[in-house]
N, C-alpha and C positions, 0 to 999 in steps of 0.2 A: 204261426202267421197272425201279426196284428188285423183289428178288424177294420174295414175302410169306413170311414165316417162321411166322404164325399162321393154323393149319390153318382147315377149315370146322368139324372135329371140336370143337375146342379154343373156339375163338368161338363154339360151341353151350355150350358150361360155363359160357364167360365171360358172356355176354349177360344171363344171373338178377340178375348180377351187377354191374352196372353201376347205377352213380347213375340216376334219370330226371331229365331234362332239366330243367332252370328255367332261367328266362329268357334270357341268353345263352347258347348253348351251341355246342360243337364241331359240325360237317357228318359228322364220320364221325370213330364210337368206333373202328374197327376201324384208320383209319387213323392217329390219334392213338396207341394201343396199337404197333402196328408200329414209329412211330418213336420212341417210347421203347426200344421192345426194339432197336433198331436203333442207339442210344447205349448201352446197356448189354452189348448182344454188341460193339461193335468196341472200347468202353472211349474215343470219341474224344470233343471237347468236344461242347457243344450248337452253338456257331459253326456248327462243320462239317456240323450234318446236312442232309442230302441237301435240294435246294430240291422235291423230288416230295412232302415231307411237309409242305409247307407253312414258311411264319415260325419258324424256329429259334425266335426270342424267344415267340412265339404259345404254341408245342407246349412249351417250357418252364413257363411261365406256368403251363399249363392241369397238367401235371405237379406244379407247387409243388403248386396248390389238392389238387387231388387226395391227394397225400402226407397233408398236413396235415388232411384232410377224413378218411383212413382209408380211401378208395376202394382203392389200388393193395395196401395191406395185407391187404387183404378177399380178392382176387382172390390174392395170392401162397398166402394161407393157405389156400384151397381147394386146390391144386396140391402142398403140401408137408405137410400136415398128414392 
């Protein structure tokens, strides 16, 4: 089991925050978020990430939309801003 890196704290900020759900959607924001931060803390491709977060290609995918959607922007800007 990977270790989680986003607190209970933090995931209480993040959750306002978050898209609601339409139609297809991911089983777990919280773990979707992890393994993003989990390619951008080790800098490694998406290949590699871990099979505990699910389909590399999956949790990428779901990453694109989200960029391009402004979701991930939304969520950085509350934390640096």
């Amino acid at each position: 089991m990977l270790r989680e890196s986003i607190t209970d704290e933090i995931w209480e900020k993040i959750t306002p925050l978050l898209p609601a759900p339409k139609g297809r959607h991911g089983n777990d924001d919280r773990q979707f978020l992890e393994a993003v931060y989990w390619v951008l803390r080790t800098g490694a491709p998406w290949r590699d990430l871990p099979s505990e977060f699910g389909s590399w290609k999956t949790v990428y995918n779901r990453y694109s939309r989200w960029v391009k959607k402004g979701h991930l922007e939304k969520i950085l800007d509350f934390f640096y801003k």
